[in-house]
C-alpha positions as CSV (number, residue, x, y, z in Angstrom):
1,X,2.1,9.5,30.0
2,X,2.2,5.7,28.7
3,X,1.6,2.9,31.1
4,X,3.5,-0.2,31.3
5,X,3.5,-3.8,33.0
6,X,5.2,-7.1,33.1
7,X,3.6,-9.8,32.2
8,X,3.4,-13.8,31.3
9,X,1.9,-14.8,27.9
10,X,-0.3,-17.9,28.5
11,X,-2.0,-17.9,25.3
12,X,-0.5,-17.6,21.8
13,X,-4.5,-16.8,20.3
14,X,-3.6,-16.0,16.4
15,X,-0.6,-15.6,14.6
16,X,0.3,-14.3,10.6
17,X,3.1,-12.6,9.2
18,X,4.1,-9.6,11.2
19,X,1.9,-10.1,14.0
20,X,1.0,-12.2,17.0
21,X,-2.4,-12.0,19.4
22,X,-1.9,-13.3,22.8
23,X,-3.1,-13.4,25.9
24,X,-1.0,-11.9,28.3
25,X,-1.3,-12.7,32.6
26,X,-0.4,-9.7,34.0
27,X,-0.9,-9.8,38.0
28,X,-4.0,-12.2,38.3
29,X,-5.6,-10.7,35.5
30,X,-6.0,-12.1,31.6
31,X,-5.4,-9.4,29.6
32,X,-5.5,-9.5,25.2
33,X,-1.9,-8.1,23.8
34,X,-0.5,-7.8,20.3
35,X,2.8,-7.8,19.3
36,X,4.8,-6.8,16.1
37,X,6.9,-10.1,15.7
38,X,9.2,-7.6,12.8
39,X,10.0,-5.3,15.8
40,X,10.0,-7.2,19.1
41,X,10.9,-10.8,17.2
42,X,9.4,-13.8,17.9
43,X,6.8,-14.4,21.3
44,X,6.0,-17.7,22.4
45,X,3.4,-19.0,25.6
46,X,5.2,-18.4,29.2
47,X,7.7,-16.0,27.8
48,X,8.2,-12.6,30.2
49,X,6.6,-9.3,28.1
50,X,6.7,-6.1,29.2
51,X,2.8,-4.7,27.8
52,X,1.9,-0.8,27.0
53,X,-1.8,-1.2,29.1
54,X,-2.1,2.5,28.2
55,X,-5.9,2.1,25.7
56,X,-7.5,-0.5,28.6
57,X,-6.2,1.7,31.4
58,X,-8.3,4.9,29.7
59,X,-11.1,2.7,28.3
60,X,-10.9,3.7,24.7
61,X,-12.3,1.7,22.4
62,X,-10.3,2.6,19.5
63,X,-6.8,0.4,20.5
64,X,-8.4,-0.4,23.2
65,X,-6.0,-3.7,23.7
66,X,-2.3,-4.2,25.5
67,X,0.8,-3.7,23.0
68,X,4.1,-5.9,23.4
69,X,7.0,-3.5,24.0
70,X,9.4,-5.9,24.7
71,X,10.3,-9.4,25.0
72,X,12.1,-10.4,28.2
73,X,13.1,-13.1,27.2
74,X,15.7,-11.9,24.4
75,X,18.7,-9.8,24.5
76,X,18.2,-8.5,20.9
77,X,15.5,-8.5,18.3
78,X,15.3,-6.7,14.7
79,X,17.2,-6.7,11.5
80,X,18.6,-3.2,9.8
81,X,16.2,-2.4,6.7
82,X,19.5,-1.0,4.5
83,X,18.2,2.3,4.3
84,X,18.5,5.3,6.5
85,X,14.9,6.7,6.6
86,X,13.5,6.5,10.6
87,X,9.8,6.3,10.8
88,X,8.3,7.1,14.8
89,X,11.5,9.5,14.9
90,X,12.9,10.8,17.9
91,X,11.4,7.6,20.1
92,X,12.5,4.8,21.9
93,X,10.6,3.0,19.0
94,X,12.1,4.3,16.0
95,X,12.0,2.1,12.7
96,X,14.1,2.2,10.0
97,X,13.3,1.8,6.6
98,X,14.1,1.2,2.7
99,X,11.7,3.9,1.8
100,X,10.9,4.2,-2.4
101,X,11.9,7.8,-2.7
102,X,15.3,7.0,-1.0
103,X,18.9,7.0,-3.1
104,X,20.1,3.5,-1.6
105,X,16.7,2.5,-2.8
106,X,16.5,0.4,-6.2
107,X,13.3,2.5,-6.9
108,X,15.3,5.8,-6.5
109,X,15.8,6.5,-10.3
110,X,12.0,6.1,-11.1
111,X,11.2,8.6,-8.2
112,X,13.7,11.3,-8.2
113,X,11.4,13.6,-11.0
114,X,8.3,11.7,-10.9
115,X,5.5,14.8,-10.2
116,X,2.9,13.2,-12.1
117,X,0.6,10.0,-11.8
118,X,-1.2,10.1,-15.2
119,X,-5.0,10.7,-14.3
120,X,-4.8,7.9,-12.0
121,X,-7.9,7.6,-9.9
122,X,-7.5,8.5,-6.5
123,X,-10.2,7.1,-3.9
124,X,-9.1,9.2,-0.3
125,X,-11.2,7.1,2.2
126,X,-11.9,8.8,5.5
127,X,-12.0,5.3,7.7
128,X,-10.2,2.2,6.8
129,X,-13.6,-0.1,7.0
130,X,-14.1,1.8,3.3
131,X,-11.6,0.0,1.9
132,X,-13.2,-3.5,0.9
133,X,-16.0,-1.9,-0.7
134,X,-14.1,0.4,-2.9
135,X,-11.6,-2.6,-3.8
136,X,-14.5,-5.2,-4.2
137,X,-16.3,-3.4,-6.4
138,X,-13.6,-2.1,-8.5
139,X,-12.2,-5.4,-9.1
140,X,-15.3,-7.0,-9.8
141,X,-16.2,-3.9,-12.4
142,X,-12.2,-4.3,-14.0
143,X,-10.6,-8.0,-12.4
144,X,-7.3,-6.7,-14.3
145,X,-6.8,-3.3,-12.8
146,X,-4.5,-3.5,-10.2
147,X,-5.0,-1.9,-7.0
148,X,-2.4,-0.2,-4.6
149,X,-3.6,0.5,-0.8
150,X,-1.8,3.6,0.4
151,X,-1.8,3.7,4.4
152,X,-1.4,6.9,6.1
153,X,-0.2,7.4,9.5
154,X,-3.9,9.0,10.7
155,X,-4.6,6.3,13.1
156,X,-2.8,2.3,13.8
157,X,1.2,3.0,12.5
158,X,1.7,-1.0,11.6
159,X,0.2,-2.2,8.7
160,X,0.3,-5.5,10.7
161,X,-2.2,-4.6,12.8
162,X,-5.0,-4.7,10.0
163,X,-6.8,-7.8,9.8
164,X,-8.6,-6.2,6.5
165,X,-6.2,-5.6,4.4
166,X,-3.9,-8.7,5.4
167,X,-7.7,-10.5,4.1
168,X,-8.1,-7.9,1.1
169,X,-4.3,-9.2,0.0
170,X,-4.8,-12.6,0.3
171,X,-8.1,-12.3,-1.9
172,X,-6.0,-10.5,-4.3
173,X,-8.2,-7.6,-3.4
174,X,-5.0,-5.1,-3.1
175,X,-1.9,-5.6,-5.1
176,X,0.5,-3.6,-3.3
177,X,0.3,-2.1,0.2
178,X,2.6,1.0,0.2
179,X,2.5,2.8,4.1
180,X,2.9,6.6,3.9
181,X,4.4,8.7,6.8
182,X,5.1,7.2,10.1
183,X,2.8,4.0,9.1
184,X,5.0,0.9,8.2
185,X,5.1,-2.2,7.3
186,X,4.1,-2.3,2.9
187,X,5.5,-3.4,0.3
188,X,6.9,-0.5,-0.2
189,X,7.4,2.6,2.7
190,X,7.4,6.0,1.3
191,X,7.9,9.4,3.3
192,X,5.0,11.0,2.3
193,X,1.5,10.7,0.6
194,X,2.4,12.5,-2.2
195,X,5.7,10.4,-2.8
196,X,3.1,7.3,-2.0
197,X,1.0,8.3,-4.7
198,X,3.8,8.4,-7.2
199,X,5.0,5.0,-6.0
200,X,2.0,3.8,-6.7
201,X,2.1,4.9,-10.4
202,X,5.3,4.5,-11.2
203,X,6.6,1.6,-9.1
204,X,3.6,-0.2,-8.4
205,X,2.3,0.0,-11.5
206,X,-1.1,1.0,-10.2
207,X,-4.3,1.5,-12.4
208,X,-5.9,2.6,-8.9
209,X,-4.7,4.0,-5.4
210,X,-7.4,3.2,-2.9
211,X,-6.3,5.8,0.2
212,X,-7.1,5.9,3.9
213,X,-5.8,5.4,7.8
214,X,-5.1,2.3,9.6
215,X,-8.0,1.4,11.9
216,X,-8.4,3.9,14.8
217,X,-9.6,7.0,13.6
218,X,-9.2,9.7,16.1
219,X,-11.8,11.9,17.1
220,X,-12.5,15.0,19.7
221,X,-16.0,16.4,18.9
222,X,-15.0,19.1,17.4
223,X,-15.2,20.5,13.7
224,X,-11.2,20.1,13.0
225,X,-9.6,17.7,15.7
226,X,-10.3,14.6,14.1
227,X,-7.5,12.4,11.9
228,X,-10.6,12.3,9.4
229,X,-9.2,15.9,7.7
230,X,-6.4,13.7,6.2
231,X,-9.2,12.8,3.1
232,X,-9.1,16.3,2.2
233,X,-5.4,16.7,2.3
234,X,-5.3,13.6,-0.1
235,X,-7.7,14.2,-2.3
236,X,-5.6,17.7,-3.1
237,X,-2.4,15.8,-3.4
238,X,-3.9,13.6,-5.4
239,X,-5.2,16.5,-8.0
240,X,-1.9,18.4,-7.8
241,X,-0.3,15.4,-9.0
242,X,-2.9,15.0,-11.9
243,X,-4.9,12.4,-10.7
244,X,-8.7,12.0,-10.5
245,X,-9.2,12.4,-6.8
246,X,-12.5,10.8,-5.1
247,X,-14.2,11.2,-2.3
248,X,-16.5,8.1,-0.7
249,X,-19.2,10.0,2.2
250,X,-19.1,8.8,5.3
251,X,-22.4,7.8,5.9
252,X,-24.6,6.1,8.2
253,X,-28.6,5.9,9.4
254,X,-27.3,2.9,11.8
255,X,-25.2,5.6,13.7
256,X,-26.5,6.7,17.0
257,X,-24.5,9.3,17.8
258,X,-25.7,12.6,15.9
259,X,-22.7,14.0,14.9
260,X,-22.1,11.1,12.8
261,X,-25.5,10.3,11.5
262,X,-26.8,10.7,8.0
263,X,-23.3,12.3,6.5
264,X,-20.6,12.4,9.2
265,X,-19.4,15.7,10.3
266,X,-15.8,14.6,9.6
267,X,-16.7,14.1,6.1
268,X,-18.3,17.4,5.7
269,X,-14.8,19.1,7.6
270,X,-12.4,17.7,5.1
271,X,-14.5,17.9,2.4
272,X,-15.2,21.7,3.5
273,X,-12.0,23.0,4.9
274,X,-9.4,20.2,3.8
275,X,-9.2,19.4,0.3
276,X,-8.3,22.7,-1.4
277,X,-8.8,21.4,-4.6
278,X,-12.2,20.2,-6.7
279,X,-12.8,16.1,-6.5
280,X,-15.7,14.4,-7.3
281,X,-17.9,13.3,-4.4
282,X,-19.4,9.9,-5.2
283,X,-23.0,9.3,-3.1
284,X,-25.5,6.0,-3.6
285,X,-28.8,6.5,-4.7
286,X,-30.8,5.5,-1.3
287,X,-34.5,4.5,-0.5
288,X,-36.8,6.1,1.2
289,X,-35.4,9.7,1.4
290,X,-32.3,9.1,2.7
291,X,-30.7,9.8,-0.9
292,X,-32.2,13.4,-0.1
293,X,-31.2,13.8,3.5
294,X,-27.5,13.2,2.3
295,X,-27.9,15.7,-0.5
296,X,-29.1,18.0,1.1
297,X,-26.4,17.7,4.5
298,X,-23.8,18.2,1.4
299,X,-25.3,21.2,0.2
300,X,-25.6,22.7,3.6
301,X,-22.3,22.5,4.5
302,X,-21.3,24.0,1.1
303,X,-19.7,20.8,-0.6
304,X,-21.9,21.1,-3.5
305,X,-20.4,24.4,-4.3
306,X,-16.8,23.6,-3.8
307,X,-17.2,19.8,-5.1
308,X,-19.1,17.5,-7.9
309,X,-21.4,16.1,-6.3
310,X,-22.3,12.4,-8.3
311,X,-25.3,10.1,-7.3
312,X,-24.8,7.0,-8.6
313,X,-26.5,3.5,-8.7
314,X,-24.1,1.4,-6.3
315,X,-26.4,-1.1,-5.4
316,X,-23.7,-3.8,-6.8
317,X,-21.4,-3.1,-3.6
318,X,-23.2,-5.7,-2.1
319,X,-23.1,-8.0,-4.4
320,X,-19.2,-7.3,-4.8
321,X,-18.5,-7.9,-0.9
322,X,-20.3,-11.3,-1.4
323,X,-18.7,-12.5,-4.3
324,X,-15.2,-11.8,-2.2
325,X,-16.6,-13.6,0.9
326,X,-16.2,-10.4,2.6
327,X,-17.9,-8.8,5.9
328,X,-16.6,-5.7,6.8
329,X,-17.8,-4.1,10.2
330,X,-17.6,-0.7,10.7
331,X,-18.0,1.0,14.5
332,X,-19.0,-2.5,15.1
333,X,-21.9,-2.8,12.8
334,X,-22.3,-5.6,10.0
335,X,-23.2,-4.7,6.4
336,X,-26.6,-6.0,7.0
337,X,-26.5,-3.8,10.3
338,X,-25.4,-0.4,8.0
339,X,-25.6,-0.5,4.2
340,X,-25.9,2.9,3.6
341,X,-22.5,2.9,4.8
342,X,-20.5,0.3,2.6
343,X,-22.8,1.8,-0.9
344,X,-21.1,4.8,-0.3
345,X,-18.0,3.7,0.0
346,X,-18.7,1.2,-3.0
347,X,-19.9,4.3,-4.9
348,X,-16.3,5.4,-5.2
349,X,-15.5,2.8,-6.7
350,X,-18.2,3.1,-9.3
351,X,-16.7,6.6,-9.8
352,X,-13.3,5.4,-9.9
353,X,-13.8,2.8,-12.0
354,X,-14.7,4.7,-15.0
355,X,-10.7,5.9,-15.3
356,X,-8.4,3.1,-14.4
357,X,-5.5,2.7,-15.8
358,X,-4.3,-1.1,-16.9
């Protein structure tokens, strides 16, 4: 069950649309917080907060930080969206919202048939820290092509929380944010991935969908319980509704833990068990062997049979991140620290790039 304490912010640390970072004094202890200023309202230093210290109570690393559940300070927060859609149904935190799909929505007309995207590339991500170097290097390869982020509800709910992508819009990086599922926050909220992906066609007039999870991917050590199967469930939606799905490896020689060395079991799950339907599997060419090891982890787990299997020269993701000023960490590692990691993600978008629509 969730834990919960009162608290006093004394520190307001960072604040942008949607979101505040504070530091909260809960007892005699300093404690980091973030609150959804769209669902709590506004949070200013010595207000009274009531804090979910669930994550630092269990020591996880992923969320591992208090939420604001409340402001004690106010009577009433919130405004009513206009439409009727709940997202985080059934709780005390339900969120309603002008979903796409919807008929009170003004993008209802260009939804209600739509079952097709066009051959728009789809790049299904299996962690969010894939997403600059996808977008960097598509947009450095096509600077016209415009690019919708779809956010699923596999690990953080509020787009708000992302730093990234708040970063990856302001650079022009992502065009539209469009949260899928209980995730909220975009541009534009649809039930569904598949509804997202049309959204992203038709109402976004995407030439790309990049795909993938808020930060927090959840994991269990085992072959299926991970929120890392959602890339294979995308990458079949995004083939049943005639785009060009791909799939960016998860890899890493940084990676201390074995499951996740070399090519991530996650990857290999989805890949194997999740998407039903034939993608193309985009992986960098690598020094020193490496470029083998990953081939050959692929072809073990059967992926080469069920998938195309591309190696391709992605050795301008790094170049791409630079031009953008970016520095994307993943599990805490730099891109100097793991590089194998952001060239495979950047070799999506080499795949990807070679259909976009304009």
């Amino acid at each position: 069950m969730p834990r919960f304490a009162t608290g006093v912010v004394s520190q307001v640390l960072a604040e942008r649309d949607g979101v505040v970072r504070l530091i909260v004094r809960v007892g005699e202890t300093d404690r980091r917080a973030t609150g959804f200023t769209k669902v709590i309202g506004s949070v200013a230093e010595g207000d009274r907060v009531v804090v979910n210290t669930t994550a630092v109570d269990l020591d996880l690393g992923s969320g591992g930080e208090d939420f604001v559940v409340w402001n004690l300070e106010r009577t009433e927060a919130g405004e009513l969206s206009g439409g009727h859609i709940l997202k985080l149904r059934y709780t005390p935190w339900q969120i309603d919202t002008l979903v796409a799909e919807a008929p009170e929505s003004p993008h209802h007309a260009a939804l209600a048939s739509a079952s097709d995207i066009d051959g728009m590339p789809v790049v299904a991500c299996g962690v969010h820290s894939q997403v600059p170097a996808v977008a960097a290097v598509l947009k450095c390869r096509n600077p016209d092509v415009s690019i919708a982020y779809l956010m699923t509800d596999g690990a953080a709910l509020p787009l708000a929380h992302s730093d990234l992508v708040a970063g990856l819009k302001d650079k022009g990086l992502i065009d539209v944010a469009i949260t899928c599922g209980h995730a909220f926050g975009g541009d534009l909220e649809c039930v569904n991935v598949f509804s997202g992906l049309a959204a992203a066609r038709h109402v976004g007039g995407a030439g790309v969908a990049i795909v993938a999870m808020g930060p927090g991917i959840v994991g269990t050590e085992t072959v299926l319980g991970h929120t890392g199967m959602e890339q294979g469930q995308t990458l079949s939606a995004a083939a049943s509704l005639g785009g060009r799905p791909v799939a960016p490896v998860r890899i890493s020689f940084a990676e201390a833990r074995e499951r996740h060395r070399v090519v991530s079991h996650h990857s290999l799950s989805a890949l194997r068990y999740g998407a039903l339907a034939r993608c193309t599997v985009a992986v960098p060419r690598l020094p020193g062997g490496r470029e083998a090891e990953v081939l050959e982890r692929l072809a073990g787990a059967g992926i080469t049979d069920r998938h195309d299997v591309r190696v391709v020269d992605a050795g301008e993701t790094l170049d791409a991140l630079a031009h953008f000023g970016l520095q994307p960490m993943t599990m805490g590692r730099s891109v100097a620290d793991d590089p194998a990691f952001h060239l495979a993600a950047g070799a999506a978008g080499v795949v990807a790039s070679e259909g976009v629509h304009t």
